[in-house]
N, C-alpha and C positions, 0 to 999 in steps of 0.2 A: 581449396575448399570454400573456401570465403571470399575468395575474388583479387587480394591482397598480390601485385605485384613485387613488392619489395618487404624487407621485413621492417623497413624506416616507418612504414605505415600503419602498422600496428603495436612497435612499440611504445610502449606509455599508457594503452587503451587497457580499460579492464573488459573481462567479459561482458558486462551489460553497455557495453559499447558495442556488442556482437548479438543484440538481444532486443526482443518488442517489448515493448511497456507490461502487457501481460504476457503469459503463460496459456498454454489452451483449458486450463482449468478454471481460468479467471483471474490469479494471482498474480501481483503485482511480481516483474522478474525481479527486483532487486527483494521484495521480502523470504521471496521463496529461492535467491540463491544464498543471503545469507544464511538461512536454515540449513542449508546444505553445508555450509562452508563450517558451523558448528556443527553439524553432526559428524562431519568428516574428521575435526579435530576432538572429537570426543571418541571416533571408531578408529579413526588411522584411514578409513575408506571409504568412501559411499560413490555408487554406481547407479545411475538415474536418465531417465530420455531426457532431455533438452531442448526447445524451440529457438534456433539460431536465426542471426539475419545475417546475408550475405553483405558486402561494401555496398551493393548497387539496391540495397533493401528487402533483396527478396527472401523468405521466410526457409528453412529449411531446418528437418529434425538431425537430431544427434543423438548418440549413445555417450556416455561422459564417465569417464572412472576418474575420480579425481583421490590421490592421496597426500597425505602429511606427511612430510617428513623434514628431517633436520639437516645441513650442507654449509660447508663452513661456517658452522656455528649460529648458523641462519636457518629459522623457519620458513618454509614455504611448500607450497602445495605442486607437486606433480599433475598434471591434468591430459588425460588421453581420450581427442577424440574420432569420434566414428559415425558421420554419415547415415543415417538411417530412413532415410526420404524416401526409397523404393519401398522398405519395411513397413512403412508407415503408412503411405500408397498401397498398400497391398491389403494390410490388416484394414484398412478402410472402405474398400471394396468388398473383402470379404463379408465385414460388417453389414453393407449397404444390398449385398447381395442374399444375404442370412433375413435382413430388416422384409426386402423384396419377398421374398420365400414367401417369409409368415403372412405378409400380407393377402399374397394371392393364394397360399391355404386357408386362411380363416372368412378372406371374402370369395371365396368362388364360389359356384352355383353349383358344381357337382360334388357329391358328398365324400369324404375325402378322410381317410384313417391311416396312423400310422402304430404296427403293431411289432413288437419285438418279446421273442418267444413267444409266439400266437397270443400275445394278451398285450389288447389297446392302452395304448402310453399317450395317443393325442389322434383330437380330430375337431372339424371342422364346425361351424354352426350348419350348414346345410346336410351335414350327417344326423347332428341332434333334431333336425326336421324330419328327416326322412324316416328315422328309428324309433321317432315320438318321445326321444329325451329331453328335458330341460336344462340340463346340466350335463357339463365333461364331468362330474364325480361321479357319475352315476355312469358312465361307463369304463372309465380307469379300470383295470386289472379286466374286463370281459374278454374273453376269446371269441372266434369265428364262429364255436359251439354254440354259444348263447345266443348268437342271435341269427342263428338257421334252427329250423326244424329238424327232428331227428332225422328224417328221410328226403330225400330230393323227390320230383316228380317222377323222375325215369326208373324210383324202386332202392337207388343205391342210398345208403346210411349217408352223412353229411360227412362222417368223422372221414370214412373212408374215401372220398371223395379230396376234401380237405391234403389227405397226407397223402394223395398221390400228386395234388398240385402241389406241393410243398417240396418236392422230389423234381418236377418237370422247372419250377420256379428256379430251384438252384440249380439245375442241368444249364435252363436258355434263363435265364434270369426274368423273366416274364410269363405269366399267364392269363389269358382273356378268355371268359366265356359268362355265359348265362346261370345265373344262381337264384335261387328263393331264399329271401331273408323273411325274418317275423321278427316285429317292431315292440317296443317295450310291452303294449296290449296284448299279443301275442298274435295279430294281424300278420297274415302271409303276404308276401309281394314279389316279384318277381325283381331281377337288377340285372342289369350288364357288368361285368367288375371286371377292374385289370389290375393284377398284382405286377410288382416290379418290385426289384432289392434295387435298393438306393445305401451310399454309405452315409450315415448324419451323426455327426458330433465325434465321427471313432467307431461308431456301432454300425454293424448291419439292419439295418432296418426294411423292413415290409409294408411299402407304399401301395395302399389300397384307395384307388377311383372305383365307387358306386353309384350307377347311375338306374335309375326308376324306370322300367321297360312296361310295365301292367298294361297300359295301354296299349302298345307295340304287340305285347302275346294275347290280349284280346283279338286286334285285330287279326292274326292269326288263327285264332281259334273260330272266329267270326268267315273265314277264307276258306279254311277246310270245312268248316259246313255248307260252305257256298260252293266248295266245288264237289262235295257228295250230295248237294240238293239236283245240280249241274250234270254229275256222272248219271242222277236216278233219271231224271229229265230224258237223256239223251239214250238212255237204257229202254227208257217207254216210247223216245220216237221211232228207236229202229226196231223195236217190236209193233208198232203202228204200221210203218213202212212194211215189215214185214208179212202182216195181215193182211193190209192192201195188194201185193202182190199173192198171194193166196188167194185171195177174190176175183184177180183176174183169171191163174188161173181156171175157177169154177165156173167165170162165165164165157170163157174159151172153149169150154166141152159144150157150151149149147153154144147151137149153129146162130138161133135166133137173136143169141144175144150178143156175137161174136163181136160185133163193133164196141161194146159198154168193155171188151177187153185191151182196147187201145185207152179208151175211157180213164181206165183204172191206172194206166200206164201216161198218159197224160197227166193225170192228177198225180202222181208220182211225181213228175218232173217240177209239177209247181210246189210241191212240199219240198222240195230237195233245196228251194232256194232261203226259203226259214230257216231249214236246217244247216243249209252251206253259212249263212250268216251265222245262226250258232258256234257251228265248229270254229270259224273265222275269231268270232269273237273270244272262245276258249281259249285259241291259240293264243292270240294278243293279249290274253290278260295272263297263260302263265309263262307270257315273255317278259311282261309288265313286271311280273310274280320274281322272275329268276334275275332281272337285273337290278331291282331292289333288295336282294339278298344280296349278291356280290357286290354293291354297294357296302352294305351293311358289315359285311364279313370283313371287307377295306378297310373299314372306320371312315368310309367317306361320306358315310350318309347324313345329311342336311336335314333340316324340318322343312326346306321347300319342297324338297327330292320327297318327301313322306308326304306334304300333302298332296302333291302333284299325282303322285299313285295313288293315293286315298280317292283323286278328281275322276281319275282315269277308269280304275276300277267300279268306282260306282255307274260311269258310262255304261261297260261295258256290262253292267249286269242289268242294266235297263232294260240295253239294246237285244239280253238274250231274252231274258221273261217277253217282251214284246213280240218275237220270233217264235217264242216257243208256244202263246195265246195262238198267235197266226196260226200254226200249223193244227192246232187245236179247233178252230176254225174251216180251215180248209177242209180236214177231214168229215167236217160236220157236211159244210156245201157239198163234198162229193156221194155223199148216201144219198144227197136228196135229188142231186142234178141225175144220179142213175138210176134212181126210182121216178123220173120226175115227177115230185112233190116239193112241196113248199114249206113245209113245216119247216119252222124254224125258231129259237126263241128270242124276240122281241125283247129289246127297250130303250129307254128315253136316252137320246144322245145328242150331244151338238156338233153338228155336221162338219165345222171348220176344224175344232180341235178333233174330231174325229181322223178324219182325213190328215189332219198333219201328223197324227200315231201312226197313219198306215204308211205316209212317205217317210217317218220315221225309223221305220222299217226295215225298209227299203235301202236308208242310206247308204249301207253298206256296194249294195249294188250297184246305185246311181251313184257312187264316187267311185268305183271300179271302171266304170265306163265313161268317166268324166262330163256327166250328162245334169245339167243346171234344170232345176222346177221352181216354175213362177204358178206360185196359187194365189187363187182370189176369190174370199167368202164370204159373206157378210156374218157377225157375230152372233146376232140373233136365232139363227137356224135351229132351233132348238124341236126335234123330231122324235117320233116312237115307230122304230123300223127294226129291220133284220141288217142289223150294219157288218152284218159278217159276207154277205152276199156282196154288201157295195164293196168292200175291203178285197173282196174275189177278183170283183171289177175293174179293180183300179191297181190290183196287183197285176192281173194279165194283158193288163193295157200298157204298163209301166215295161214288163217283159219283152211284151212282142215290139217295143219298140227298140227296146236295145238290142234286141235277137236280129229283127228284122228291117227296122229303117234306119238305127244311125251306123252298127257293126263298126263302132272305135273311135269311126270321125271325130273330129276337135268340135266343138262349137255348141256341141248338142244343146235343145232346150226343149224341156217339154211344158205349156202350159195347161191350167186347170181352171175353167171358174163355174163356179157352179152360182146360179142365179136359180128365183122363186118368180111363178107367175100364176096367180090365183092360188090352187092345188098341186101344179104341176111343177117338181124341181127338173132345172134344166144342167146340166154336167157335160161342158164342153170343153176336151179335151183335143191339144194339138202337140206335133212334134215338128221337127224341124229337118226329117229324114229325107231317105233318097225318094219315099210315096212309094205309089202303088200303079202299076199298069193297066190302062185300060183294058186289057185280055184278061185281068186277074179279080179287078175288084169287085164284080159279080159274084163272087164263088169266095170270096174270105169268110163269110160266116156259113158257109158249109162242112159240116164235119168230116175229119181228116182230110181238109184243104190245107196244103202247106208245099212253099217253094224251096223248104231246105230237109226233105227227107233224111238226104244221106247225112247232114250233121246231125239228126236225131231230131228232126221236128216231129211231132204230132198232128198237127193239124186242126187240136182240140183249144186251143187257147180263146181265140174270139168266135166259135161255138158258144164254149160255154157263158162266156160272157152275153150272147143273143138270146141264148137258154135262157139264163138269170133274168135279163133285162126285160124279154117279152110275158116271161112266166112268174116269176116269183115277184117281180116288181112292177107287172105290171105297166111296162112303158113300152118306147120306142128307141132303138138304137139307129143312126143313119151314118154312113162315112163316104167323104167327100177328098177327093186322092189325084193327083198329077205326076208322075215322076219326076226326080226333081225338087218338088213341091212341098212334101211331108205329108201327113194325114192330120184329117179331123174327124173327130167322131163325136155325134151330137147325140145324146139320151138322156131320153124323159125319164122319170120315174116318179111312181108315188109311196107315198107313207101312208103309216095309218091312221097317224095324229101331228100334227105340230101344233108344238106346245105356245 
């Protein structure tokens, strides 16, 4: 035990020949074995740990029963010892690990109670924050009752609630879910909590983590009205659509006006791409919607993962309000293109940022078809027009070229610059397609001219853009085509003011 190969080597030594100067208490060893060595002869016994040194120095504890007694007429003490180093090692970690505990319950950041018989015996300073106490005495002895409402949101009483978790807790020894607590004021809030039974000191104990969600079911609350804003939206465009096709067929039964029923049917086709970008966008945001929930449901959800959705979704509800303006728009252009009339209502816009809303649009599309736009507009263009016509124009131009010049090719590019010259804006638009054939480009802006029937072309696309251009805007439209080649298309238009 002490290193001692022979007994020659330690007889004659006394004990504090086997001992450090102090004790772990600070006590000098030889004061505090004397004391021993009297009480022993005063008890006949005493039984006490001991801090030993080995021969080679090193420290090691002991258990020590030492007793008095008498032997050939001689007093002397009996001394039995016992090793205690792992013991001591142990209850030392233990210590260290109890020390640990308290600390990472009193400093964490999530609020944190432990309750035994449903009534709080200890919690955290980030609890006393969240509850609005100042003090642990002031909630010693509260139950889960006091500080929930009598009823939950979903109708069910609290208590009831409570004792059926209390039931599933000691089934699985765990339960997580969403709860409403109310704070010393009587403030309601919403919480994430996870109970667990932990044993501490002897006792069953009820390890409660509460964490502050109000935010989190805001924006919830904030998401279902955005997607019954979204369902009412998209409830009035196919009721729109479905009107539109009604009108066709009423000008179907007149002979005279047979062609305005492709019309109707053309304009159809260009609404359906606002609307296809909505639907697009719906989808992706309650896919956005459902793997931030199974996140969540994990416990694997981060504050990046939250903001990231918070970034994503706000895109996408941009992206629909914009789509859903457009098609509000469109609709408008098609009563006037098949009345042709001009009526339209006017106002102050600036031309650059206009147009990047409408390729904003768009985007959906033009990264469908992996087709790159280079615009270029000077800042100042600041106009009073009918920007729902030019927005027409540069949707069916944007179209027929993914319909009809690039159809998938890699590389695509469309560019745009629109330049001022006196009165006259100039909007020159190119692509980088397969063009247009000399047998054909004659006849592109004749109504229901189209070289993809059978996929469903119309023929109405850059019509009505000739429509728009030579009538409502008063300009000039010109396209210049090679196969091969790609198209340009060069038009004038005026406004009615630049500001």
């Amino acid at each position: 035990m002490i290193g001692a190969t022979s007994k020659e080597q330690v007889i004659g030594l006394t004990p504090y020949d086997f001992s450090p100067e102090f004790q772990h208490d600070g006590v000098s060893s030889r004061d505090k074995g004397s004391a021993l060595v009297a009480q022993c002869e005063k008890e006949g016994t005493v039984s006490f740990e001991w801090l030993h040194r080995k021969m080679n120095g090193f420290p090691f504890w002991c258990e020590i029963i030492m007793t008095s007694m008498v032997a050939n007429g001689e007093e002397m003490r009996f001394v039995s010892w016992r090793d205690i180093s792992e013991k001591k090692a142990m209850a030392q970690q233990i210590a260290e690990q109890k020390n640990t505990f308290e600390t990472l319950f009193n400093e964490s950041l999530d609020s944190l109670s432990l309750l035994v018989n449903y009534q709080l015996v200890d919690c955290n300073k980030a609890f006393l924050e969240l509850f609005g106490y100042k003090s642990k005495v002031q909630v010693y002895g509260l139950t889960p009752l006091d500080i929930s409402p009598e009823y939950q949101p979903n109708g069910l009483s609290s208590i009831e609630v409570i004792t059926a978790n209390a039931e599933q807790i000691s089934d699985e020894g765990m339960k997580r879910q969403e709860w409403q607590y109310k704070k010393a004021d009587g403030t309601l809030f919403w919480a994430e909590i996870i109970v667990t039974e932990i044993m501490l000191n002897g006792e069953m104990v009820a390890y409660v983590i509460s964490r502050d969600i109000s935010e989190k079911k805001a924006l919830e609350d904030e998401i279902h009205a955005r997607n019954e804003e979204l369902k009412l939206s998209n409830e009035n465009l196919s009721e729109t659509i479905a009107n539109l096709k009604l009108a066709q067929n009423k000008l179907i039964a007149v002979e005279k006006m047979a062609s305005l029923g492709q019309l109707v049917a053309g304009v159809a086709h260009e609404i359906n791409t606002p609307v296809g970008i909505t639907l697009t966008s719906v989808t992706q945001f309650m896919e956005e919607n459902q793997a931030l929930r199974k996140k969540y449901q994990q416990g694997a959800l981060t504050p990046d993962d939250f903001e990231e959705f918070l970034d994503i979704s706000g895109e996408i509800a941009e992206i629909m309000k914009t789509n859903i303006d457009r098609t509000a728009q469109l609709v408008r252009s098609f009563k006037q293109v098949a009345v042709d009339q001009t009526i339209e209502e006017e106002r102050q816009i600036n031309l650059k940022h206009y147009i990047e809303e409408v390729l904003f649009s768009l985007a959906t599309v033009l990264r469908r078809a992996n087709v790159t736009v280079e615009f270029t507009c000077e800042d100042d263009h600041n106009v009073t027009m009918n920007p729902g016509l030019l927005a027409q124009v540069l949707t069916n131009l944007v179209i027929n070229s993914i319909n009809h010049g690039f159809q998938g090719a890699g590389g695509s590019t469309i560019t745009l610059v629109v330049s001022k010259e006196n009165d006259i804006f100039t909007l020159c638009y190119k692509d980088n397609g397969k063009g247009i054939s000399p047998e054909n480009l004659p006849k592109i802006f004749d109504p229901f001219f189209t070289t993809t029937r059978g996929s469903g072309g119309t023929g109405l696309g850059l019509n009505i853009i000739y429509n728009i251009i030579t009538t409502a805007l008063g300009g000039t439209v010109n396209c210049v085509s090679q196969p091969n080649q790609g198209v340009t298309f060069t038009i004038t238009f005026r406004v009615s003011a630049s500001v």
